[in-house]
VOBA-1610 file (N, C-alpha, C; in pm, whole numbers, padded with zeros to 5 digits, always signed):
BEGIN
Unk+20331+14296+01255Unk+20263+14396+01337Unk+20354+14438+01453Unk+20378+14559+01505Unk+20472+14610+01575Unk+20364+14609+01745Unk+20510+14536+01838Unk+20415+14528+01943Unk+20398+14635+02029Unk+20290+14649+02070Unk+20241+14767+02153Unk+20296+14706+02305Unk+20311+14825+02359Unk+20285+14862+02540Unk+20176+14913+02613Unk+20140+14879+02710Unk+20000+14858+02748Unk+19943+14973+02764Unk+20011+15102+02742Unk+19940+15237+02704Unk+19948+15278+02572Unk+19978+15205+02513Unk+19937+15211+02324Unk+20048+15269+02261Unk+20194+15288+02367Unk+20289+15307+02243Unk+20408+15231+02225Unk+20451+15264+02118Unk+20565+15103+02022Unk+20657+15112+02165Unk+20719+14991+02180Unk+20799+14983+02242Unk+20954+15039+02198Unk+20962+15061+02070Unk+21056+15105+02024Unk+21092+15259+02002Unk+20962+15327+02042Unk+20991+15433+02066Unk+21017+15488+02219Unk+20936+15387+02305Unk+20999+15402+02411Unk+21110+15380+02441Unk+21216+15306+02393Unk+21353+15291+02412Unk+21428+15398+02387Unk+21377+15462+02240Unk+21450+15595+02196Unk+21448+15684+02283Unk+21350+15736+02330Unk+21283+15758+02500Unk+21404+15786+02536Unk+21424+15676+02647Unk+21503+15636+02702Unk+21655+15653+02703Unk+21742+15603+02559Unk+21821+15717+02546Unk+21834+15815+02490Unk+21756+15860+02479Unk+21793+16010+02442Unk+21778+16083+02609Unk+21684+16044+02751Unk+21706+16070+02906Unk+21844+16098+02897Unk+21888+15953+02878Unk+22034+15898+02937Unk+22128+15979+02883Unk+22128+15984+02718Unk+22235+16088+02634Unk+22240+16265+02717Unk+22081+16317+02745Unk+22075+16433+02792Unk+22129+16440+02935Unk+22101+16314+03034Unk+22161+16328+03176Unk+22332+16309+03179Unk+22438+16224+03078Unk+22517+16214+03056Unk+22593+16400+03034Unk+22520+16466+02925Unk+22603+16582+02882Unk+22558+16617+02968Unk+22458+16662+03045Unk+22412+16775+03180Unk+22538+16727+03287Unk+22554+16635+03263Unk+22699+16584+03394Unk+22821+16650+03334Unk+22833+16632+03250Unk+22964+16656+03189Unk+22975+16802+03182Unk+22848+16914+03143Unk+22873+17045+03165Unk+22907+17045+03320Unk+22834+17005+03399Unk+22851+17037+03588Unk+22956+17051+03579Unk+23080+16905+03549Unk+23172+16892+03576Unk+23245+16974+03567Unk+23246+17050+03446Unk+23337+17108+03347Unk+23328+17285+03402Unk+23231+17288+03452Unk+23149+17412+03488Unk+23274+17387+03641Unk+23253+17338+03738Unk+23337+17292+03868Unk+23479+17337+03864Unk+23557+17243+03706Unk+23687+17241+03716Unk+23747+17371+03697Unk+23658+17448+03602Unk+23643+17599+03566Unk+23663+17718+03693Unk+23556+17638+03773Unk+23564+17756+03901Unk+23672+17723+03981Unk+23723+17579+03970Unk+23812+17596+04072Unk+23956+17615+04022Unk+23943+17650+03895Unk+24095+17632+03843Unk+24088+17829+03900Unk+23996+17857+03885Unk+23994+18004+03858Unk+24038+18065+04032Unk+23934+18031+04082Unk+23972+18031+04245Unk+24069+17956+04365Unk+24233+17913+04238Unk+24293+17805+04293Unk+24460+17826+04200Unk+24460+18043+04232Unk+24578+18058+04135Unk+24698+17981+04180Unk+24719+17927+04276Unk+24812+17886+04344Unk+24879+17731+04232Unk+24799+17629+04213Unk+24825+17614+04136Unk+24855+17614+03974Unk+24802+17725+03926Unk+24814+17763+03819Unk+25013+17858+03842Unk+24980+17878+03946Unk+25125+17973+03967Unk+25263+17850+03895Unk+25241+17749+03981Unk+25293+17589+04059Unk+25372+17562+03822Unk+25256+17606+03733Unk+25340+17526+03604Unk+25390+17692+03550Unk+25385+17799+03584Unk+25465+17897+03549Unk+25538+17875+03581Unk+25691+17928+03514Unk+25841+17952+03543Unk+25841+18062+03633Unk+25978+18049+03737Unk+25997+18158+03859Unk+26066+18251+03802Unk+26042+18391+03827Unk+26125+18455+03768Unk+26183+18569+03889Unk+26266+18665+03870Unk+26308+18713+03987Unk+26337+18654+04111Unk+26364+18696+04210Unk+26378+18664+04370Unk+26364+18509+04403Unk+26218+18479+04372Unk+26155+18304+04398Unk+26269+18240+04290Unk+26325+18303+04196Unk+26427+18183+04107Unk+26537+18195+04137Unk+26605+18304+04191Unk+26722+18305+04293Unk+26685+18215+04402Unk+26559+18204+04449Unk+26549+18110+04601Unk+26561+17992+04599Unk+26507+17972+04489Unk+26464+17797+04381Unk+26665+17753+04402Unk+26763+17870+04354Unk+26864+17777+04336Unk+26927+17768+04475Unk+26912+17855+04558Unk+26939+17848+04673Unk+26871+17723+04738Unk+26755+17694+04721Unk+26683+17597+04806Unk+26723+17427+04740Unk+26770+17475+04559Unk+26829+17346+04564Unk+26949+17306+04617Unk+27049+17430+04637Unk+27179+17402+04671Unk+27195+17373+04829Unk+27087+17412+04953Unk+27075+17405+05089Unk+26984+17365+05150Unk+26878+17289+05081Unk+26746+17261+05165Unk+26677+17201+05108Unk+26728+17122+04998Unk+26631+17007+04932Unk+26616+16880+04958Unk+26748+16899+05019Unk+26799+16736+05076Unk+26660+16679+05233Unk+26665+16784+05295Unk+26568+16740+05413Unk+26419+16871+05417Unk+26429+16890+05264Unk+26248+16957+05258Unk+26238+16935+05106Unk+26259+16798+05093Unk+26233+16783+04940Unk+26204+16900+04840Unk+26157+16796+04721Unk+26227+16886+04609Unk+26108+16973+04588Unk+26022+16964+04645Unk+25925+17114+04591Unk+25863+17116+04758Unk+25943+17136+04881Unk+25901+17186+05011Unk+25822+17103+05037Unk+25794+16952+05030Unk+25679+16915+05091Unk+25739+16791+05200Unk+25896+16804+05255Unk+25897+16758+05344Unk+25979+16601+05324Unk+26059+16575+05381Unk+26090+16452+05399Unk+26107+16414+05557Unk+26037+16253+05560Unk+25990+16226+05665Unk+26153+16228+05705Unk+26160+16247+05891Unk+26264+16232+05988Unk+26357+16325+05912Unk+26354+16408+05841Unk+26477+16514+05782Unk+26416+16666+05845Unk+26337+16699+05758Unk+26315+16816+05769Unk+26107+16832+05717Unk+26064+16942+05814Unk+25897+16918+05770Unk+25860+16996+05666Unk+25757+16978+05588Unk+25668+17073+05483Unk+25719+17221+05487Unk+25732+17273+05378Unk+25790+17406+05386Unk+25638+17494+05327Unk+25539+17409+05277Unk+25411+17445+05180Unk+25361+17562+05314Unk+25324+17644+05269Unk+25255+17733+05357Unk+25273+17780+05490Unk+25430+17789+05493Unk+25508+17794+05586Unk+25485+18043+05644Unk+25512+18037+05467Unk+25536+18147+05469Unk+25667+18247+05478Unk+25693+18355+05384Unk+25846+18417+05409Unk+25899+18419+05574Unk+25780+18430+05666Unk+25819+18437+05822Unk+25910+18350+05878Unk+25868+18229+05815Unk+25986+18108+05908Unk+26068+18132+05794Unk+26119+18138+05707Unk+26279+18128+05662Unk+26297+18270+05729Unk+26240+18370+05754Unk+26332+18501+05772Unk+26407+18444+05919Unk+26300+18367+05994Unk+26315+18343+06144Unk+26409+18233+06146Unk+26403+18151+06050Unk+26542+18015+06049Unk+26658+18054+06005Unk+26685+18118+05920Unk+26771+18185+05820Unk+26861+18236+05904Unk+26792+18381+05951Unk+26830+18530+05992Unk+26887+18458+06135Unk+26834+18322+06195Unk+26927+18320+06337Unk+26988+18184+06317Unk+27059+18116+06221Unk+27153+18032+06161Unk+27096+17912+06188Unk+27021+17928+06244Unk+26973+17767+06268Unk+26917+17682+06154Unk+26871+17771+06027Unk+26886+17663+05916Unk+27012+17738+05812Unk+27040+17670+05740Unk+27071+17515+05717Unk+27102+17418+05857Unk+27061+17384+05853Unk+27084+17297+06012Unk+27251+17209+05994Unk+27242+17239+06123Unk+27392+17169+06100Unk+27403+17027+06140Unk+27287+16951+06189Unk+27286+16842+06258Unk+27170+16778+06295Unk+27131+16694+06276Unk+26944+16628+06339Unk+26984+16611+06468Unk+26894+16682+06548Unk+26944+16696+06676Unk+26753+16733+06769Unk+26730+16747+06895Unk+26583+16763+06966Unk+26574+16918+06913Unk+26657+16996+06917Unk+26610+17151+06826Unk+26700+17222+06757Unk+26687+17292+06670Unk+26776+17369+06613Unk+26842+17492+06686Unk+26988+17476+06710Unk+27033+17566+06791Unk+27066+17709+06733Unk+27077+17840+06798Unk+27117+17970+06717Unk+27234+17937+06725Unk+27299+17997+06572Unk+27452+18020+06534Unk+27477+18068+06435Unk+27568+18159+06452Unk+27596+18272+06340Unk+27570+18238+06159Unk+27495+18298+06133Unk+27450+18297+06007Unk+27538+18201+05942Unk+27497+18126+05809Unk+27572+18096+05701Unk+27638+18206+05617Unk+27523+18330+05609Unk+27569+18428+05520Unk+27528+18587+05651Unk+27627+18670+05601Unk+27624+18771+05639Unk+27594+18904+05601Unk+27544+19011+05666Unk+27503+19141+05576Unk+27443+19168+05506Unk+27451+19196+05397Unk+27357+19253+05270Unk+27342+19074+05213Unk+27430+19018+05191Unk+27440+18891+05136Unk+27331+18797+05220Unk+27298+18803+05371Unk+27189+18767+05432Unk+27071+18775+05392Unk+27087+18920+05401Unk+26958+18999+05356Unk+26883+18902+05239Unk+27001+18954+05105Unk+26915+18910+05013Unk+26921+18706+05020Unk+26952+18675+05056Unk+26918+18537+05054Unk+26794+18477+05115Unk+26776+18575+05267Unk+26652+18553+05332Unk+26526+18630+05228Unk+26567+18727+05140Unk+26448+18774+05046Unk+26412+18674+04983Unk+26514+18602+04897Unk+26507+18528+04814Unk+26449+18368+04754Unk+26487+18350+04903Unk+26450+18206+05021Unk+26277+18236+04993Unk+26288+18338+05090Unk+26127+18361+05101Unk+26071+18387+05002Unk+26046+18440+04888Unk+25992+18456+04813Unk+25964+18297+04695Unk+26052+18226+04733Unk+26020+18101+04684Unk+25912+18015+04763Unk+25984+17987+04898Unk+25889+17909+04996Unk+25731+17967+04975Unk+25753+18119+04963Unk+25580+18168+04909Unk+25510+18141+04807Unk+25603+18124+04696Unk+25587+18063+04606Unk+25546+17916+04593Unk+25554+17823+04721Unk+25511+17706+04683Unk+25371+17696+04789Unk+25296+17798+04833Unk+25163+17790+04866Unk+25150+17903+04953Unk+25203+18012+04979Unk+25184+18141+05030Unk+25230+18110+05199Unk+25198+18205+05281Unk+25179+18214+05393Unk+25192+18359+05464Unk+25251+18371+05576Unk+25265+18525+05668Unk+25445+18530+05616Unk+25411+18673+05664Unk+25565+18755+05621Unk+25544+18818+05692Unk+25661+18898+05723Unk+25696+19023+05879Unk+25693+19136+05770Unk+25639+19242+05841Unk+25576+19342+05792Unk+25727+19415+05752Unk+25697+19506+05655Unk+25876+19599+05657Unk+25890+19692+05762Unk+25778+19739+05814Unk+25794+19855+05911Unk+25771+19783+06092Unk+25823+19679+06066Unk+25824+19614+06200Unk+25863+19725+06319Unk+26014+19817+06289Unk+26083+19870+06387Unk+25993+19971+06445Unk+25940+20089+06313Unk+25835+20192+06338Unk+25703+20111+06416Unk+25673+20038+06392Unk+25550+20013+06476Unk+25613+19951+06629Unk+25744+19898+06678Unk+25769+19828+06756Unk+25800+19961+06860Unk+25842+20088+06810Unk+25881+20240+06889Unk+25726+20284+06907Unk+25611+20222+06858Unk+25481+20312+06880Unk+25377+20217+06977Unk+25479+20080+07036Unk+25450+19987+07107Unk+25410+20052+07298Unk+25318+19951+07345Unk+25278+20036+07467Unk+25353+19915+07560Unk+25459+19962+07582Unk+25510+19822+07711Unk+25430+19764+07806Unk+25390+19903+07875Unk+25292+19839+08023Unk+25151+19719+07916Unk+25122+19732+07831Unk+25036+19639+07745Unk+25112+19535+07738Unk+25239+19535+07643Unk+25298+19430+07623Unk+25379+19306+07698Unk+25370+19419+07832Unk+25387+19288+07954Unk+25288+19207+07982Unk+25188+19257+07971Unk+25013+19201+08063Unk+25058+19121+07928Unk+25065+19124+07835Unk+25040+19010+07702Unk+25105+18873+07698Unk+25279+18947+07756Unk+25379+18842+07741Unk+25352+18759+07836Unk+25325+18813+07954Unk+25312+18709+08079Unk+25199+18599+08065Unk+25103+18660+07965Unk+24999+18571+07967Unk+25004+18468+07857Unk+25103+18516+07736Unk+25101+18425+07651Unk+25256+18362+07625Unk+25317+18413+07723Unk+25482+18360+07627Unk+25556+18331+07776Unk+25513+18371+07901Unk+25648+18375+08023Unk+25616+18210+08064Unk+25533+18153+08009Unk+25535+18015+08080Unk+25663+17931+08029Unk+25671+17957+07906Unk+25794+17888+07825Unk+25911+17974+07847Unk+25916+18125+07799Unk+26033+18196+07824Unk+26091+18246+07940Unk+25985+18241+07993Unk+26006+18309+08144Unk+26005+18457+08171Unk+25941+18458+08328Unk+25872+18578+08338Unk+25956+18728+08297Unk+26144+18690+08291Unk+26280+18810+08224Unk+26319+18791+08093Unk+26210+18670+08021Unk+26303+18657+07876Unk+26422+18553+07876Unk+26440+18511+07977Unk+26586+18398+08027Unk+26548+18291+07952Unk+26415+18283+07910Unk+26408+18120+07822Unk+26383+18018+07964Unk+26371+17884+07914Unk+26374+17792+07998Unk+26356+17666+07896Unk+26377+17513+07969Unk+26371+17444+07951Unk+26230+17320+07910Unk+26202+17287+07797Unk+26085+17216+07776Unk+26104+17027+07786Unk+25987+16949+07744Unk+25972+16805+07721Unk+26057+16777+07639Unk+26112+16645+07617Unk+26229+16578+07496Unk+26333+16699+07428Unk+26400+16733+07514Unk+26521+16787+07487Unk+26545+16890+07421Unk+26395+16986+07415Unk+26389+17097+07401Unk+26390+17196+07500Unk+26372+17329+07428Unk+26363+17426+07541Unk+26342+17609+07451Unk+26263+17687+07559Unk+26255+17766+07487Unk+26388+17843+07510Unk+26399+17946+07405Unk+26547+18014+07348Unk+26511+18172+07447Unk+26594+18259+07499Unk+26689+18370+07561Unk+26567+18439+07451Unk+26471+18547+07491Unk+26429+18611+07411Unk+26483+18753+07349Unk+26538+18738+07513Unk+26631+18864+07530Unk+26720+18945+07427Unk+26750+18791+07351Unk+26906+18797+07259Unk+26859+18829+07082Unk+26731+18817+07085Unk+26644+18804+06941Unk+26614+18942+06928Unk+26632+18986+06763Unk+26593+19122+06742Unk+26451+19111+06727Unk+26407+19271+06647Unk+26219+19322+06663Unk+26219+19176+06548Unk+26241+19205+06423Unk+26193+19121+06322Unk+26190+18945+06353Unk+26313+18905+06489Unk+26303+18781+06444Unk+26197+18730+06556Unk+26181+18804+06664Unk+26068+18788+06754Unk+25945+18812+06703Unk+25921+18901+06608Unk+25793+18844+06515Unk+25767+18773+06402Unk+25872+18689+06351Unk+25854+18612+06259Unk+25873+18470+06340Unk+25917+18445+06466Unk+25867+18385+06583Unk+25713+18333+06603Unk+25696+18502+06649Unk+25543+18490+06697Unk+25417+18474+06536Unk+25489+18455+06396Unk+25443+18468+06298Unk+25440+18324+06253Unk+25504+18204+06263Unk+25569+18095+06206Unk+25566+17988+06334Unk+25604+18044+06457Unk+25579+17885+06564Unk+25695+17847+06509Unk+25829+17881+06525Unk+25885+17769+06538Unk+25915+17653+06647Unk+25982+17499+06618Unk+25977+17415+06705Unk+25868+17402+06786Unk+25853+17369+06918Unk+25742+17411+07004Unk+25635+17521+07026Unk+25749+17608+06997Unk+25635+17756+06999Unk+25465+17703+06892Unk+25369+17759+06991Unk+25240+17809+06903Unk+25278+17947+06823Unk+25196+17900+06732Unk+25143+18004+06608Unk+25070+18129+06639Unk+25098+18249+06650Unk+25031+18336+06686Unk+24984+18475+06578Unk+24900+18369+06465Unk+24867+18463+06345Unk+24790+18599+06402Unk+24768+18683+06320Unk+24731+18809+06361Unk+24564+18838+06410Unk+24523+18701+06379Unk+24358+18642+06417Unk+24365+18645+06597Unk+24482+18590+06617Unk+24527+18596+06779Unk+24596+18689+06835Unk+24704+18739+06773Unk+24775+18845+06827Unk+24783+18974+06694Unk+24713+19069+06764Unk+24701+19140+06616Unk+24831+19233+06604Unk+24895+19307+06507Unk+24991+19381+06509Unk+25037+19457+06576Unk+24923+19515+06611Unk+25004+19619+06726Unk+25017+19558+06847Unk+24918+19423+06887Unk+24981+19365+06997Unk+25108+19289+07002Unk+25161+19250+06904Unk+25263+19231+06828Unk+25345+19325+06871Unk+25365+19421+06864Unk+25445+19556+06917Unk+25452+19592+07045Unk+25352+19546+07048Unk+25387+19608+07239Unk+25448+19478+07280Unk+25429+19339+07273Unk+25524+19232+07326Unk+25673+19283+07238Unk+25711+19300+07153Unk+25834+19290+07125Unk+25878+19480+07212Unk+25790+19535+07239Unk+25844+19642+07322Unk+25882+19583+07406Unk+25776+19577+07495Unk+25839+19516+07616Unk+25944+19458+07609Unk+25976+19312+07569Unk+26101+19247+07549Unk+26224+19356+07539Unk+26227+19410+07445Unk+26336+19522+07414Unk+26325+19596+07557Unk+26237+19639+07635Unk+26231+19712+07762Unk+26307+19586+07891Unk+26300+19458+07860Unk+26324+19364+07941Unk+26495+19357+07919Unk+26553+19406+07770Unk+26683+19360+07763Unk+26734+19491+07767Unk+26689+19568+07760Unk+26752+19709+07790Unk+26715+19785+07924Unk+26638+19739+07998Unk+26633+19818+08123Unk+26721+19783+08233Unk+26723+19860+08325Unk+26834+19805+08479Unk+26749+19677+08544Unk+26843+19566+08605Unk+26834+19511+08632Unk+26792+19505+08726Unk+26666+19444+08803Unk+26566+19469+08928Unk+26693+19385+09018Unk+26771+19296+08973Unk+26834+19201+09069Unk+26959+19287+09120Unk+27011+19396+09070Unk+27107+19475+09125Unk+27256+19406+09040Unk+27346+19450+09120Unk+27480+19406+09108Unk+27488+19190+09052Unk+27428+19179+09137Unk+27461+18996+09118Unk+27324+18937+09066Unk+27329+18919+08938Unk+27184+18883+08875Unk+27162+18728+08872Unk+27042+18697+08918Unk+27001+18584+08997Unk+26872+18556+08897Unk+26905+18544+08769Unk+26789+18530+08684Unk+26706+18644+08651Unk+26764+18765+08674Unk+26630+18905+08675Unk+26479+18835+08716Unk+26504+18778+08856Unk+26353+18777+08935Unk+26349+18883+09046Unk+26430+18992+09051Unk+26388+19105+09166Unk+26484+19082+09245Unk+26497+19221+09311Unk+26587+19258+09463Unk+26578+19120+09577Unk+26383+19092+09617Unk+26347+18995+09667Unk+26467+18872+09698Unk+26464+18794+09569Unk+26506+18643+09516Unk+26706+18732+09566Unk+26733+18783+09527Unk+26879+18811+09595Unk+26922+18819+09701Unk+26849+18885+09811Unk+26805+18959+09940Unk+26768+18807+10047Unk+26710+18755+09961Unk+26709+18604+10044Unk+26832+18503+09983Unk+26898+18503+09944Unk+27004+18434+09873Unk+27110+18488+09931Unk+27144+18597+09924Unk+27219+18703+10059Unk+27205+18619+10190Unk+27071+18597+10285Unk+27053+18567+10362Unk+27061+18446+10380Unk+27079+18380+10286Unk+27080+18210+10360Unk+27238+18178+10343Unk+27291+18271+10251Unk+27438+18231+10293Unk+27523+18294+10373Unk+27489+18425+10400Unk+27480+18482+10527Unk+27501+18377+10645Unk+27372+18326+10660Unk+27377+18215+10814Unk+27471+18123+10805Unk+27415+18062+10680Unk+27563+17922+10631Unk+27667+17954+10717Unk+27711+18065+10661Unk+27857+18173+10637Unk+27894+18165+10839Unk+27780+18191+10917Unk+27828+18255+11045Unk+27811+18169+11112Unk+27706+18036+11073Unk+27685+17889+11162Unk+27845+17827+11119Unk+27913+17807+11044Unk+28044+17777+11060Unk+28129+17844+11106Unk+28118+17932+11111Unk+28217+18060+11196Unk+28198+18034+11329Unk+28085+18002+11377Unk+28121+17970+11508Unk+28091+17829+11543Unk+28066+17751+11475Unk+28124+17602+11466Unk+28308+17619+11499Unk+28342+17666+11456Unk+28480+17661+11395Unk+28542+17789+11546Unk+28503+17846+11585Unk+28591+17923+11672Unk+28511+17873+11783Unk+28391+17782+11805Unk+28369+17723+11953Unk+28448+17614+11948Unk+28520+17523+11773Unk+28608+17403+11840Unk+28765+17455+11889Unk+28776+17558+11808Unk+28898+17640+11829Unk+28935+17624+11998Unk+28822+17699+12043Unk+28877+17726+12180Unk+28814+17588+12302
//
């Protein structure tokens, strides 16, 4: 006689019951899952990009980046500790901005990377910084300097782009672009001396110390009016006159005049009251 359960059915069909729950909650998991990996493979071209072959520009960059920059940003940009940091989502901006002012390939582990004349020159620059970049984008995207940097930097409003710089950049560079000195043996760089493109792939990338100033913070055209200005800072007459005293104004000279002035005449007659 088959034993009953105390609501009158076989126990053996209750087990079947049972798994067949378990069999149905098992595949309902396994679609979720499968359903998940689906959406995110789909919304996640980046790695799907990652097992395609490079072709064009990013595979010119690929051999470039093995022949100059694998050694201290490992072998697919993700950085080797105390060498060189993550290149992943760096964006074409910082190689145009490392590249284009020689400071990478680095010549030395040192507190910052100093400017010095390109590795490569001219058209040969050019395309290497294309090439560079289009790889580094290639290993997780990021910002790039616009092509029409110059046209928008001539449609720039200076008197704007001062109120901007002073508020976001003269603490480090200083209030003429002269740069200045930072913590552990850094310092910010002569802005003066940087063209339109590399002062916004600067303000695009953060290098070293510098903050990041994506276009969420500084939008393009404010972007333009700071690199006006600047260009108005390295091309205008000098407020300091003849003997430039940091381009801080007539002021800062006019008293510098004057204290050596006195110096100058308190020994003069030191010197002709021992005389006589």
């Amino acid at each position: 006689m088959t034993p009953q359960t105390p609501d009158g059915r076989a126990r053996g069909r209750t087990r079947r019951s049972r798994a067949r729950r378990r069999l149905g909650a098992a595949l309902r998991l396994g679609a979720a899952l499968l359903l998940m990996g689906g959406i995110y493979t789909a919304f996640a071209p980046g790695l799907a990009a990652q097992d395609q072959p490079l072709t064009g520009l990013a595979a010119e960059g690929k051999q470039l980046y093995d022949n100059h920059c694998i050694s201290c940003h490992g072998t697919a940009g993700q950085g080797v500790e105390g060498r060189g940091p993550s290149l992943i989502g760096v964006g074409a901006a910082a190689v145009e901005f490392q590249v284009s002012t020689g400071r990478m390939p680095l010549a030395r582990q040192e507190a910052q990377a100093q400017r010095k004349p390109p590795l490569w020159a001219g058209e040969e620059l050019e395309r290497v910084v294309r090439a560079l970049g289009a790889y580094v984008d290639s290993l997780g995207g990021g910002p790039a300097v616009p092509a029409n940097v110059g046209e928008l930097v001539r449609q720039g409003d200076v008197a704007a782009g001062g109120e901007l710089y002073r508020m976001n950049c003269s603490s480090c560079h200083g209030y003429a672009g002269g740069g200045g000195s930072l913590s552990s043996g850094s310092f910010a760089p002569d802005v003066t001396q940087a063209t339109d493109r590399e002062i916004w792939a600067a303000m695009l990338s953060g290098p070293q110390n510098m903050p990041v100033f994506g276009d969420n913070e500084l939008t393009p055209q404010e972007k333009a009016d700071i690199v006006a200005f600047i260009n108005y800072l390295a091309e205008g007459d000098d407020p300091g006159g003849v003997f430039n005293l940091g381009r801080l104004g007539p002021a800062t000279e006019g008293l510098a005049i004057f204290l050596v002035g006195i110096v100058a005449i308190t020994f003069a007659t030191v010197w002709i009251a021992g005389k006589s």
